[in-house]
Wavefront OBJ file of the C-alpha trace (Angstrom):
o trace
v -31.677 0.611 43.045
v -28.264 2.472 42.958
v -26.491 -0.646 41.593
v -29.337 -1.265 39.140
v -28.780 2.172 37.475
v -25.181 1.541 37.588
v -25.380 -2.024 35.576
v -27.053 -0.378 33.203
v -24.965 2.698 32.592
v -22.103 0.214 31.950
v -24.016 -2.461 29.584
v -24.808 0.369 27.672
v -21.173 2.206 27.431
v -20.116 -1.711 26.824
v -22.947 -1.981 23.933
v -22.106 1.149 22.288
v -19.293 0.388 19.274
v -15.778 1.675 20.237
v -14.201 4.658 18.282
v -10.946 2.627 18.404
v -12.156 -0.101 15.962
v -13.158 2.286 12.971
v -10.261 3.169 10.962
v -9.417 6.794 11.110
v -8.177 9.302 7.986
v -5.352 8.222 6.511
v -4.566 5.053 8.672
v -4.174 1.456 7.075
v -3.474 3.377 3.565
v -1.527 0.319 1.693
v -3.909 -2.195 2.987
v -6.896 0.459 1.536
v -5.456 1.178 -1.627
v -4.168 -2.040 -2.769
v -7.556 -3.941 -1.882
v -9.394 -1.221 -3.451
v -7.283 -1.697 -6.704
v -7.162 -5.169 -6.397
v -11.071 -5.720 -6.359
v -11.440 -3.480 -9.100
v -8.956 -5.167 -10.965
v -10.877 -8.465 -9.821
v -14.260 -6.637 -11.361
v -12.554 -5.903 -14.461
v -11.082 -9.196 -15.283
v -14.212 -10.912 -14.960
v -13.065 -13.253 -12.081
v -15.169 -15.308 -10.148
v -15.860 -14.663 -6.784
v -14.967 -17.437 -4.587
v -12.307 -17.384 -2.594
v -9.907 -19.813 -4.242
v -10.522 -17.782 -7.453
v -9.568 -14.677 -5.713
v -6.660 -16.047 -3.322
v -4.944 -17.156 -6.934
v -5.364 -13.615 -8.555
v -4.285 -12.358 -4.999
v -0.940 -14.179 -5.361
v -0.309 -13.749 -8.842
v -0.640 -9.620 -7.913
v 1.367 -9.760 -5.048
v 4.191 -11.184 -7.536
v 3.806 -7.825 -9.565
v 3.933 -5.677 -6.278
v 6.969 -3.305 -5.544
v 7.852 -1.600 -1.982
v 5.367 -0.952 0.871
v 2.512 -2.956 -1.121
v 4.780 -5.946 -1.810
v 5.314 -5.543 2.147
v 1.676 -6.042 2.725
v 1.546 -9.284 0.479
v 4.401 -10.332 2.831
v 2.363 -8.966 5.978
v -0.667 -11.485 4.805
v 0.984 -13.959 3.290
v 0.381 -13.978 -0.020
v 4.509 -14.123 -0.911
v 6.369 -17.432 -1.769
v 8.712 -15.832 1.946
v 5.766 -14.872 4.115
v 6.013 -16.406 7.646
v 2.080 -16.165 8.194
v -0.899 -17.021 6.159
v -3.360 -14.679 6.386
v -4.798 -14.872 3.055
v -8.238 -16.080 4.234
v -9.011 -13.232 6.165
v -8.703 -11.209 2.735
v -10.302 -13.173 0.096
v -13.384 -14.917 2.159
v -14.421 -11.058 2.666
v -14.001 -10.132 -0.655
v -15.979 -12.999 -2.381
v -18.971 -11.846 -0.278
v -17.800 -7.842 -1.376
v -17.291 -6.780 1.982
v -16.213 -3.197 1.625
v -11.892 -2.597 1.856
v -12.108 -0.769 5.058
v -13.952 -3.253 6.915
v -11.513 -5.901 5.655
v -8.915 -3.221 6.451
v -10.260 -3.131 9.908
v -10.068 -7.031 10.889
v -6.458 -6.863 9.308
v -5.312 -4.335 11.613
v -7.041 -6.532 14.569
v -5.319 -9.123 13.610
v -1.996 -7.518 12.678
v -1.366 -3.951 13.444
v 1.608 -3.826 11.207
v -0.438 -3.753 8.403
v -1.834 -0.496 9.075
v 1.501 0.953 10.009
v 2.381 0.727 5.887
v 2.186 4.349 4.335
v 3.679 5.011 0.491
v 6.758 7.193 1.031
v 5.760 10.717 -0.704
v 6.350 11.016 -4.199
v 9.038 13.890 -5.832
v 7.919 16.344 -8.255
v 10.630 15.797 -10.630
v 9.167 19.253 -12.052
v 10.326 21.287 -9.614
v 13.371 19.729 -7.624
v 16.929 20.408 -7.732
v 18.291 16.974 -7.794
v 21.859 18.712 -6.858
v 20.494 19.188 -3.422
v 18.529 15.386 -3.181
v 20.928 12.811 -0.997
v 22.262 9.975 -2.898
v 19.631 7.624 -1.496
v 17.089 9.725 -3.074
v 18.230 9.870 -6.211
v 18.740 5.390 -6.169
v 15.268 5.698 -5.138
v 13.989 7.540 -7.983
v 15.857 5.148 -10.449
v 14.726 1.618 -8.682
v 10.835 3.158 -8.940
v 11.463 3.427 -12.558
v 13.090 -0.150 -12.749
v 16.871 1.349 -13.726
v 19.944 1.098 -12.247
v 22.987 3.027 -12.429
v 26.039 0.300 -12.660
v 29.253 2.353 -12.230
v 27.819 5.396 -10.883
v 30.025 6.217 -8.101
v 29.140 9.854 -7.489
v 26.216 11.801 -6.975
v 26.612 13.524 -10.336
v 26.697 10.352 -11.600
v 22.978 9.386 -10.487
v 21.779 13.125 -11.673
v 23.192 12.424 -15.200
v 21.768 9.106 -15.110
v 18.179 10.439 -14.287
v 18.052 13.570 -16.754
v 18.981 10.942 -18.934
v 15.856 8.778 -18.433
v 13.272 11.348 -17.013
v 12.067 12.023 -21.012
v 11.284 7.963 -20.944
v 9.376 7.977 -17.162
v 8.578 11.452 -16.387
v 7.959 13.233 -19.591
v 6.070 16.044 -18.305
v 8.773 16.430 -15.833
v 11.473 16.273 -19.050
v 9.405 18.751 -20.812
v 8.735 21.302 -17.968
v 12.487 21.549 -17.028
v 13.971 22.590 -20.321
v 11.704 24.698 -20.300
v 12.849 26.471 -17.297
l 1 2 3 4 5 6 7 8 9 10 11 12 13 14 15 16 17 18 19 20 21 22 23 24 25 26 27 28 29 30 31 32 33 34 35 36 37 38 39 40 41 42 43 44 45 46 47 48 49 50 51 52 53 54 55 56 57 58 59 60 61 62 63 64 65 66 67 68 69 70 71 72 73 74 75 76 77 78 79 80 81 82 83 84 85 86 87 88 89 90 91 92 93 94 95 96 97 98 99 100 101 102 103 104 105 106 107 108 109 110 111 112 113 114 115 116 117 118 119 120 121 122 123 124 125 126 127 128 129 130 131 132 133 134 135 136 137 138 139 140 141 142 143 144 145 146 147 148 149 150 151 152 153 154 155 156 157 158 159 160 161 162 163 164 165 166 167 168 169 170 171 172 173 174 175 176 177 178 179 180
């Protein structure tokens, strides 16, 4: 009788879903924002939802992709250099609109890099002294807005550069410090 109850404790602990599968805040936030922006963009441009449909719009994307989300392309194979091909396990889900964190979910099962990806945290050009920024930073700033610095060989250098083309990519952030 003592082994009965027992059997049944664990086929119940083994039925009941573990807390480790669900994603939890903030975890698997490339993989959740990209999908999410990539079915709306799917949604928007009227695309058919099969998954040959979606896997070319995928790839097409991925070419437009920059940093950690052109890493996740890479991470499911959806770039021309990708070692894997994961694609399927993205765009079979989403022609049957399977919600982004579920898909999110078998990705990180499958690959926990994936969920590793977080966007690095964005400046407010408002407020910062750029004097006090490393010189890493400051590249940083100008290969988000597509510009280089050729020649620049100090750090005021890069600062010049980048008061130079904040009124072009941050306006606001222009605006707010000459006003200061």
């Amino acid at each position: 009788m003592l082994t009965l109850g027992g059997l049944s404790v664990a086929l119940a602990l083994a039925l009941v879903p573990g807390s480790s599968e669900a994603l939890k805040e903030g975890e698997c936030e490339v993989c959740m924002t990209f999908l999410g922006k990539f079915y709306q963009s799917l949604q928007d441009n009227n695309v058919n939802f099969n998954s040959g449909d979606i896997e070319k719009f995928l790839i097409k994307s991925c070419k437009d992709a920059k940093s950690k989300e052109n890493r996740f392309c890479y991470y499911i194979g959806a770039t021309s250099d990708a070692a894997t091909k994961m694609i399927n396990e993205v765009t079979k889900p989403l022609s049957y609109h399977v919600p982004v964190e579920k898909i999110c979910e078998k990705l990180k099962k499958k690959d926990s890099q994936i969920c590793e990806l977080k966007y690095d945290k964005q400046l407010d050009l408002t407020t910062v002294d750029l004097k006090k920024l490393k010189v890493k930073d400051l590249k940083k700033i100008l290969e988000e807005w597509g510009e280089s610095c050729k020649g620049c060989a100090e750090k005021t250098d890069f600062i010049r550069k980048i008061t130079e083309l904040m009124p072009k990519y941050a306006p606001a952030a222009a605006k707010a410090r000459t006003e200061l």
